[in-house]
C-alpha positions as CSV (number, residue, x, y, z in Angstrom):
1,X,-154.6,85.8,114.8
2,X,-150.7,86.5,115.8
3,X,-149.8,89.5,116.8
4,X,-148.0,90.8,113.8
5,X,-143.6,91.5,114.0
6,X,-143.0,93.3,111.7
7,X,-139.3,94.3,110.1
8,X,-137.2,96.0,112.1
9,X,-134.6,97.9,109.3
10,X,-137.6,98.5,106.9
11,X,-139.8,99.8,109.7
12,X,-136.7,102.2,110.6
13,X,-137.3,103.3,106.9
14,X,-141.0,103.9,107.5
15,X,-142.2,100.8,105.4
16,X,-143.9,98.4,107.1
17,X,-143.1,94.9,106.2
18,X,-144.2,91.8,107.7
19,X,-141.1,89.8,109.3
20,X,-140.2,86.0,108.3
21,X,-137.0,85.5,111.1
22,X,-136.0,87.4,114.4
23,X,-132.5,88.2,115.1
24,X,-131.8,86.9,118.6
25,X,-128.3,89.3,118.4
26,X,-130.4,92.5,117.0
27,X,-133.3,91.4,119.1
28,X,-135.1,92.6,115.4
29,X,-137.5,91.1,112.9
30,X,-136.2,91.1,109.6
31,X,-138.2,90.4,106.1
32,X,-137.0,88.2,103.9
33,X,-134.6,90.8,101.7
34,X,-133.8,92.4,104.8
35,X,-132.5,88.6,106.1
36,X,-130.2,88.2,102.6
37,X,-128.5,91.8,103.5
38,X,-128.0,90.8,107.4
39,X,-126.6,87.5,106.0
40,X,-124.2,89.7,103.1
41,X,-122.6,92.0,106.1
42,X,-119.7,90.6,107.8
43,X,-120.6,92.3,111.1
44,X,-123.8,90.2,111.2
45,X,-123.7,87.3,108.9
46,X,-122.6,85.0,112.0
47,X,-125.7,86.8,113.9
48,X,-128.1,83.8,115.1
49,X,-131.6,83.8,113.4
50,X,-134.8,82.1,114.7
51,X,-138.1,81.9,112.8
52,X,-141.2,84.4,113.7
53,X,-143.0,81.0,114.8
54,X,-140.2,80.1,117.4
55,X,-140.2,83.8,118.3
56,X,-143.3,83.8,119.6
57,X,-142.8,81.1,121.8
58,X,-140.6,83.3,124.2
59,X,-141.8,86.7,123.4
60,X,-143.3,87.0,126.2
61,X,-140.6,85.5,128.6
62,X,-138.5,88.4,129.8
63,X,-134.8,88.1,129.9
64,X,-133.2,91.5,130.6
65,X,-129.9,91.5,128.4
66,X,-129.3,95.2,129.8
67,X,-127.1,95.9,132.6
68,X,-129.8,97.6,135.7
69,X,-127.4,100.0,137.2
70,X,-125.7,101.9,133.4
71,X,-128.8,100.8,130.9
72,X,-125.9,99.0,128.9
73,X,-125.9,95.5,126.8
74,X,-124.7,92.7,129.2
75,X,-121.3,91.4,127.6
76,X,-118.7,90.5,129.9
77,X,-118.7,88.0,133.0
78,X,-117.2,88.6,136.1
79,X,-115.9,84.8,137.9
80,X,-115.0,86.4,140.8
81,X,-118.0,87.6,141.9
82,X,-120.1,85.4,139.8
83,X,-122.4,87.8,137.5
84,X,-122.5,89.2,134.3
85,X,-121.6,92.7,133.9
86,X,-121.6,95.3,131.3
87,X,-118.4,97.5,130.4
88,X,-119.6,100.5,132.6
89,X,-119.6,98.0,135.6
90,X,-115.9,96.9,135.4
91,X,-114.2,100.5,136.7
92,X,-116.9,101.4,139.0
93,X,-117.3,98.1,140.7
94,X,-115.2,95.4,139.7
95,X,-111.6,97.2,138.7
96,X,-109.7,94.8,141.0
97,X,-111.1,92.0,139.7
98,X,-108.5,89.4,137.6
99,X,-111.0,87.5,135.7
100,X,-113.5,89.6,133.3
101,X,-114.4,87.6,130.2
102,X,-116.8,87.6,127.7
103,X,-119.8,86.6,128.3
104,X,-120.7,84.5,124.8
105,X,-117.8,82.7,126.1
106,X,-119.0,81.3,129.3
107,X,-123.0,80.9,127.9
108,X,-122.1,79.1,124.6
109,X,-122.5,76.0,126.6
110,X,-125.3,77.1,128.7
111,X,-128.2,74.5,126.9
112,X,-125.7,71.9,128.0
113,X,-124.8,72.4,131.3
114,X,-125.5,71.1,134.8
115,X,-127.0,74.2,136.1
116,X,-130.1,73.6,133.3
117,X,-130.0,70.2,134.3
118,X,-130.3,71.1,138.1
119,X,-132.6,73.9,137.0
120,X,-135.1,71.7,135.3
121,X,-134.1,69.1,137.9
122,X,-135.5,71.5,140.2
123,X,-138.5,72.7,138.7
124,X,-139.8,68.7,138.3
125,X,-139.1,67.6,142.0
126,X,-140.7,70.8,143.1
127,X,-143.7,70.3,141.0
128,X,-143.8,66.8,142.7
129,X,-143.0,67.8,145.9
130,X,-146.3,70.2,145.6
131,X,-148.8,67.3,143.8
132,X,-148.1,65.6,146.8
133,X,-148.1,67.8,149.5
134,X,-151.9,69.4,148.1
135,X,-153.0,65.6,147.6
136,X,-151.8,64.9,151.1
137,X,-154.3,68.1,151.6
138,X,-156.7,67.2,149.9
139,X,-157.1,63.9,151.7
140,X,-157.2,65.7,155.3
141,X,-159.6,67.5,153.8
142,X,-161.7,64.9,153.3
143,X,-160.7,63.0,155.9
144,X,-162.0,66.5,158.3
145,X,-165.5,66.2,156.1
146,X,-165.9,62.7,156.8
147,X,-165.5,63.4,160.7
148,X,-167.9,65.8,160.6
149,X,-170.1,63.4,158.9
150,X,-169.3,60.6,161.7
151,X,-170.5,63.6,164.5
152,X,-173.8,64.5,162.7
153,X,-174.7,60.7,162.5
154,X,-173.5,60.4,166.5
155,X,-175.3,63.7,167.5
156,X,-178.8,62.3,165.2
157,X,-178.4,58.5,167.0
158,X,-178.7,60.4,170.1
159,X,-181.0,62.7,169.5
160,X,-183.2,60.1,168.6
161,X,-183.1,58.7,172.1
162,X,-183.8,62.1,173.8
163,X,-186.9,64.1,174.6
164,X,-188.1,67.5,173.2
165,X,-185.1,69.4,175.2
166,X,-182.8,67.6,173.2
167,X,-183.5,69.4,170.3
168,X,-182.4,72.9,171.8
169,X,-179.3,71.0,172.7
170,X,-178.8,69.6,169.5
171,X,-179.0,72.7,167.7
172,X,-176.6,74.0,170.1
173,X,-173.7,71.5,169.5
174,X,-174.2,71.9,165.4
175,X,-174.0,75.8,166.0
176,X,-170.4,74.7,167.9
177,X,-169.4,72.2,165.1
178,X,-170.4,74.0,162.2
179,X,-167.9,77.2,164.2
180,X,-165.0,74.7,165.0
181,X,-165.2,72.8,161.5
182,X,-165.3,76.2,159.9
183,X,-162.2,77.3,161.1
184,X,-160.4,74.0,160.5
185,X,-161.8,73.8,156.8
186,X,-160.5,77.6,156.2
187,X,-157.1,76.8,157.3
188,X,-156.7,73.9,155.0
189,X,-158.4,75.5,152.1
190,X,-155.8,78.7,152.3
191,X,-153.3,76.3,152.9
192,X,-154.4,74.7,149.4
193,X,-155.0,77.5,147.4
194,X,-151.6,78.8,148.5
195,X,-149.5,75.4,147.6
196,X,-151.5,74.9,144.0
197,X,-151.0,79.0,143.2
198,X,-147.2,77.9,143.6
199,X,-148.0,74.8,142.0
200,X,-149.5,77.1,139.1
201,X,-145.9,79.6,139.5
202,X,-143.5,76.3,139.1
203,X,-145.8,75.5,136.1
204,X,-145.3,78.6,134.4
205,X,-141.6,78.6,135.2
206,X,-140.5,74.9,133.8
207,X,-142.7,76.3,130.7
208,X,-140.7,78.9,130.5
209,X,-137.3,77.4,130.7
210,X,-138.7,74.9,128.2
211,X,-139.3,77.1,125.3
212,X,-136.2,79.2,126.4
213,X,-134.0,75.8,126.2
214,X,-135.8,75.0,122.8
215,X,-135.7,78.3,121.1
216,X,-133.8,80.9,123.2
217,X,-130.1,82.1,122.3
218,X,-127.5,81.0,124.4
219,X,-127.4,84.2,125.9
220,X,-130.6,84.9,126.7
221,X,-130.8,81.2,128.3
222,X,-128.3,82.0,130.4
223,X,-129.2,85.1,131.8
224,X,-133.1,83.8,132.0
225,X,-131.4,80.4,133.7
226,X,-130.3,83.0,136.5
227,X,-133.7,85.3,136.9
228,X,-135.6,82.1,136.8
229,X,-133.3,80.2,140.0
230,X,-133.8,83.7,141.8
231,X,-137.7,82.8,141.3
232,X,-137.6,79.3,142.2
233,X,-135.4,79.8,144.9
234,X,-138.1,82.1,146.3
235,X,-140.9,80.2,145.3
236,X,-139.1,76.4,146.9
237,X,-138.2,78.9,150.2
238,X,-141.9,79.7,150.6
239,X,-143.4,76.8,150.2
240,X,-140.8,75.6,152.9
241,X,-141.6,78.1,154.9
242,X,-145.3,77.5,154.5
243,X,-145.2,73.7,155.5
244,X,-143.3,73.9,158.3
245,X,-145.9,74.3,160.6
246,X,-148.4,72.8,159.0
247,X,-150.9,70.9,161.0
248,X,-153.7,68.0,161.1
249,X,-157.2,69.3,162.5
250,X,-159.2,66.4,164.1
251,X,-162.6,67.3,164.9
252,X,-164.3,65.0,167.9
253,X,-167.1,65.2,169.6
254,X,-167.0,63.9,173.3
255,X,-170.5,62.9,175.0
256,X,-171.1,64.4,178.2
257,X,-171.6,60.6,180.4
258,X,-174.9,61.7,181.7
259,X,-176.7,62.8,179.0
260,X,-178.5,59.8,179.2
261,X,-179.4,58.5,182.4
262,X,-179.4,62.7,183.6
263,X,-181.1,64.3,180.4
264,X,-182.8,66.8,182.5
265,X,-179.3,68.1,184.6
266,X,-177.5,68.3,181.5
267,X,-177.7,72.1,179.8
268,X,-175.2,71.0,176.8
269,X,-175.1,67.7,174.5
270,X,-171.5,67.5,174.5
271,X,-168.4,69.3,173.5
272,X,-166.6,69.9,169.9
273,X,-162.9,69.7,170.1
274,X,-160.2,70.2,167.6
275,X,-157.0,68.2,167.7
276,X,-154.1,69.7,166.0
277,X,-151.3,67.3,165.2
278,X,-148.1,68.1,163.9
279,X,-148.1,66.5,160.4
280,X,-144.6,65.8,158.2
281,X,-145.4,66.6,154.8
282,X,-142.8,64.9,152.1
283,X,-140.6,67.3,150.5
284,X,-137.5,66.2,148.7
285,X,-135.0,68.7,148.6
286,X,-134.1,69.9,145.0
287,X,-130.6,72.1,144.2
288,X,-132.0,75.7,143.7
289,X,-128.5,77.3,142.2
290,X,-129.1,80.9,143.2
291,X,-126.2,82.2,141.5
292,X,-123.9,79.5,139.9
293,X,-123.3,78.3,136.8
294,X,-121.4,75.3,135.1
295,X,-119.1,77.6,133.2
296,X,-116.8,76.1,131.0
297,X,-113.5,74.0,132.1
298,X,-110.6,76.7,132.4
299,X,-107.3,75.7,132.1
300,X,-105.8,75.4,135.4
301,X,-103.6,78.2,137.1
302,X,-99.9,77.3,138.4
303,X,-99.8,77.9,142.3
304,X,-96.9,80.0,141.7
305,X,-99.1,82.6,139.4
306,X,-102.0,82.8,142.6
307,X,-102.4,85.7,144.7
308,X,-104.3,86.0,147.5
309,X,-105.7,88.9,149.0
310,X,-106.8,89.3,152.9
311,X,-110.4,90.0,152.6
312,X,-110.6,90.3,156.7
313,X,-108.7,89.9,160.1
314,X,-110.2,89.2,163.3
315,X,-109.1,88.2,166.6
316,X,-110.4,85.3,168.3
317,X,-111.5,85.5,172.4
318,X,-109.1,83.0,174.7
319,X,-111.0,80.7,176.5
320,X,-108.6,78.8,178.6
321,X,-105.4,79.0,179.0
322,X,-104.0,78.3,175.9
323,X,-105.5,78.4,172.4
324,X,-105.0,76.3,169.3
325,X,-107.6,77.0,166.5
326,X,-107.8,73.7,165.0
327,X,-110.6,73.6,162.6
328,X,-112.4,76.4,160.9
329,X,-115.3,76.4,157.8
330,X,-117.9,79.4,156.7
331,X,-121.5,78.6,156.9
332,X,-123.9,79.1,154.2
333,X,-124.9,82.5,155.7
334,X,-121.5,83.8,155.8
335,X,-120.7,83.2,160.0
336,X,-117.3,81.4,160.2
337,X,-117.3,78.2,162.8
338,X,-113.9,77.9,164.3
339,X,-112.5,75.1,166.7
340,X,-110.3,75.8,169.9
341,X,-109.0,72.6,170.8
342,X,-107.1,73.7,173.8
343,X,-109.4,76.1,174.8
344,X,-113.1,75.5,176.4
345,X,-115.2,72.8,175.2
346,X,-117.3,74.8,172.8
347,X,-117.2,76.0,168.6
348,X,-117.1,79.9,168.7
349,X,-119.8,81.2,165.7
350,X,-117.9,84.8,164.6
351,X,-120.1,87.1,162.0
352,X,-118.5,88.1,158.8
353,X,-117.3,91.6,160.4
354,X,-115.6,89.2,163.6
355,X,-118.9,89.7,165.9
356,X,-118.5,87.0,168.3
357,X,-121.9,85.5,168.0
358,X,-122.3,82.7,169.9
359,X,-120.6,79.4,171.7
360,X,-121.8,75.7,170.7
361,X,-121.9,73.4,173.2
362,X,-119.3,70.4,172.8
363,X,-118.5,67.5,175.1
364,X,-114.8,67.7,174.8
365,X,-112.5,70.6,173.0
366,X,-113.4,70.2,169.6
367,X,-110.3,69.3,167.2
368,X,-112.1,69.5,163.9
369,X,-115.6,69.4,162.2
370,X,-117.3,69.7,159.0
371,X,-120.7,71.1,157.9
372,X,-122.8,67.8,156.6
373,X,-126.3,69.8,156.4
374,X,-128.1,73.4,156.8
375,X,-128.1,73.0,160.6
376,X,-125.5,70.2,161.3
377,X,-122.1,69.7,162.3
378,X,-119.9,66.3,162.2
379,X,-117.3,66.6,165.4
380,X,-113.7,65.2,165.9
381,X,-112.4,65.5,169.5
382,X,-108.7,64.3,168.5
383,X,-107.4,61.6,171.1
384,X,-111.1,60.9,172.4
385,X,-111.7,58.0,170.0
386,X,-115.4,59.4,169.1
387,X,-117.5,61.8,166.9
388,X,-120.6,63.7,167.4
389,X,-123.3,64.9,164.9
390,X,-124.4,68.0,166.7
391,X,-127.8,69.9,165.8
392,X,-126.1,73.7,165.9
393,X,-129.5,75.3,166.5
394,X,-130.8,73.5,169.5
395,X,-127.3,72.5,170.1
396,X,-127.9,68.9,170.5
397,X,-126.3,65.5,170.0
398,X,-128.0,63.6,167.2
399,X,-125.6,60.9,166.7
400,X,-122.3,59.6,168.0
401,X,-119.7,57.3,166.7
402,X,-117.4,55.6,168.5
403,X,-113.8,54.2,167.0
404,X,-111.0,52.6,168.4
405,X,-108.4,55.2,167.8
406,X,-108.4,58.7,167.8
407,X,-110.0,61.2,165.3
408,X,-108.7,63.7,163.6
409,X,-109.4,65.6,160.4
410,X,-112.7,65.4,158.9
411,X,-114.7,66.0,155.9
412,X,-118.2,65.6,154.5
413,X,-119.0,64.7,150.8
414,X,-122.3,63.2,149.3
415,X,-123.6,61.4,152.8
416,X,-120.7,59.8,153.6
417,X,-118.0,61.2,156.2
418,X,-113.9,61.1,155.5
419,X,-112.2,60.8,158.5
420,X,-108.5,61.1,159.3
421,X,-108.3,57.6,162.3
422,X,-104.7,56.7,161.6
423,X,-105.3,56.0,158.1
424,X,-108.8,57.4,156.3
425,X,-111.9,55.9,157.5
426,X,-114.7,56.4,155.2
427,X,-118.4,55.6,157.1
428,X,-122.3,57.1,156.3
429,X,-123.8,59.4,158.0
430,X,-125.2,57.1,160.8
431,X,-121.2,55.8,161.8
432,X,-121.1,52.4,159.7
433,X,-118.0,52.1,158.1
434,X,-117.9,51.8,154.4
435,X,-114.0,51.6,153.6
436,X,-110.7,52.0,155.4
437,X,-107.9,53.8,153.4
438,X,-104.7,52.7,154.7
439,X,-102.2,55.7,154.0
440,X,-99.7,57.4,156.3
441,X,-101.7,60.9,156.7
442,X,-101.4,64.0,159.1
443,X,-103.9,65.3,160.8
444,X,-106.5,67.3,158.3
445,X,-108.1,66.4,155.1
446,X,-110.8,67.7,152.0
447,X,-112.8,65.9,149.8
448,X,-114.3,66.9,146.8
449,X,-115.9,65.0,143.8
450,X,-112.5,64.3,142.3
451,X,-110.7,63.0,145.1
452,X,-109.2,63.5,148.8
453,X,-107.0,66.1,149.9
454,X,-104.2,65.6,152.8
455,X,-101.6,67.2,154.3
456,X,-98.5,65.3,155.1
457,X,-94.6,66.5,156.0
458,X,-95.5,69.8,155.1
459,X,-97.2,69.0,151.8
460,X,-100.9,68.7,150.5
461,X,-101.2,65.5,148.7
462,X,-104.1,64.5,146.8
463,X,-105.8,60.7,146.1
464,X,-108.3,59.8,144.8
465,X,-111.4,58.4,146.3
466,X,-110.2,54.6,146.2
467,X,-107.0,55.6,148.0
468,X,-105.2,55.7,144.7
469,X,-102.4,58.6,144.5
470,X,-103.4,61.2,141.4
């Protein structure tokens, strides 16, 4: 039988009454008469109810509407740093802050936007990625057992061929298989039950984002949305982590060549061996939002009403004689890249605080790059007619391109490259060229979804991604 919910406003009069609809603003059960009054008060008649069945579908899905640091209810939003706050957090932590709004505002589209689209986007090409990855287990599993089996039947044909000492070395090189095999199987089985334990996790957390799309508020989807892409993110992070090194065990046995023809010099039937081979498990990457949302379109600000506000200053170490920074983007863990194309051949990594870090490797001075994944760069070395894909954490060359003129600006948007080679090139990530814009350009450029941005005579124009002006 269902746990009983019983009315909140009666129960506050001491008399129990059973409750027929929850109010997912009150976060109360309310009886029928109890329901007519809520609906009669001004203050509450807009209030959204739910029935006691749907209730129960996420009453046991936590979604913390309270603010953690001053106990109070979560109602404004903060865009600039990208969280919802209560009123005690806006003059403690977020006074200089320009845009606070409500927070009813920006979730009143939340069953409806991308970021529960990517969310449950997420959750299903994770699940997959796991059924595939464990059945890819499960088959080496197999594929281990059925080696064994092919040694036992090699180590029984040849037994059958020796004398009575080969039965002391028999049992001898099943002692070393059954030891070897053992310690292969017990990697693959903790492997297993630690990718179908997440497999169980992701379950429980598309479940849960289900019944919160189908009955939750919009608040409370919202604020679960965000708890839940902290828990996928963490769950998709380990189970990364937990592939990466993942390995094939082959188990052999290699005959000693005399244990035929020299049975009675031979002290050992043969050897067991295990053959770990780097294996590359299939994993499609998934967008795991950590903290954004899609909030909803704002109308846009005039430049002239924009301020800007130095957030840090650093100075940048000469390398040569003369300096030009020429290109400059912030990595995903907050180190800025920045590109000194008069200076030594390299890309100087800075920390957030202006730590100098590191030096990357370049064959020319660098005139420009762009970030095209997690740990790869896209080059431009200005009037040396070539660019470079550069792994930044071996500091290698994966690709290079070759063009006839020299390149410039450059930008990376949905696997293809924008670069600024007299006009705007536009080629994949392997070089080919896909389009050639023909505009009269300077030397840098953006791209986003909605177009390309140049600059030009001392003015950022903007195109769109057909070369059309916008």
């Amino acid at each position: 039988m269902p746990d009983l919910i019983l009315c909140g406003p009666c129960g506050y009069a001491e008399n129990e009454k059973d409750a027929g609809k929850w109010c997912l603003d009150c976060e109360e059960g309310l009886c029928g008469d109890c329901e007519k009054i809520h609906k009669s008060i001004k203050t509450t008649r807009n209030h959204r109810l739910i029935s006691i069945e749907d209730f129960r579908q996420i009453k046991h899905i936590f979604v913390s509407l309270n603010c953690e640091d001053h106990g109070k209810r979560l109602e404004l939003y903060c865009k600039t740093h990208d969280i919802a706050v209560c009123v005690g957090c806006v003059p403690s932590s977020h006074k200089a802050c320009p845009d606070i709004i409500p927070l009813d505002k920006v979730a009143e589209n939340a069953k409806c936007s991308t970021a529960l689209a990517d969310l449950e986007n997420t959750l299903t090409i994770t699940l997959q990625n796991l059924q595939e990855i464990i059945a890819n287990r499960e088959s080496a599993l197999e594929n281990l057992e059925g080696q064994k089996q092919t040694i036992k039947d090699k180590i029984n044909d040849t037994r059958a061929r020796m004398m009575k000492k080969l039965e002391v070395l028999e049992q001898k090189i099943l002692q070393e298989l059954d030891r070897k095999h053992g310690y292969c199987k017990s990697e693959e089985v903790q492997l297993l039950t630690r990718l179908k334990r997440s497999l169980r996790d992701l379950n429980c957390l598309r479940e849960q984002t289900s019944k919160l799309k189908s009955f939750a508020s919009e608040l409370q989807l919202f604020i679960g949305m965000r708890q839940t892409n902290k828990s996928v993110f963490k769950e998709v992070e380990s189970v990364k982590e937990t592939i990466k090194s993942v390995q094939n065990c082959d188990v052999y046995l290699q005959l000693q060549p005399s244990v035929v023809t020299l049975m009675n010099e031979v002290d050992q039937l043969g050897e067991i061996s295990v053959k770990k081979t780097t294996t590359s498990l299939p994993f499609r990457e998934a967008k795991v939002d950590q903290a954004q949302i899609q909030l909803p379109v704002q109308e846009t600000n005039s430049i002239n009403n924009i301020q800007i506000r130095l957030r840090k200053r650093f100075d940048v170490e000469k390398k040569g004689l003369l300096m030009w920074l020429s290109g400059c983007t912030i990595l995903s863990n907050g180190n800025v890249l920045i590109a000194d194309y008069l200076g030594k051949d390299v890309i100087k990594e800075y920390s957030e605080d202006g730590k100098h870090i590191r030096d990357i490797p370049c064959s020319n001075g660098p005139f420009d790059f762009t970030v095209t994944h997690s740990d790869c760069i896209a080059v431009t070395y200005g009037d040396k007619k070539y660019v470079e894909i550069l792994d930044i954490n071996n500091n290698t060359v994966v690709r290079k391109f070759i063009f006839e003129e020299g390149c410039y600006g450059i930008s990376y948007m949905e696997n293809k490259l924008f670069i600024i080679i007299g006009g705007i090139v536009i080629t994949d990530i392997t070089g080919g060229v896909l389009k050639t814009l023909d505009i009269d350009c300077g030397s840098y450029l953006k791209t986003t979804k909605d177009g390309i941005y140049f600059t030009h005579n001392s003015t950022v124009n903007c195109i769109s991604l057909t070369g059309e002006k916008i």
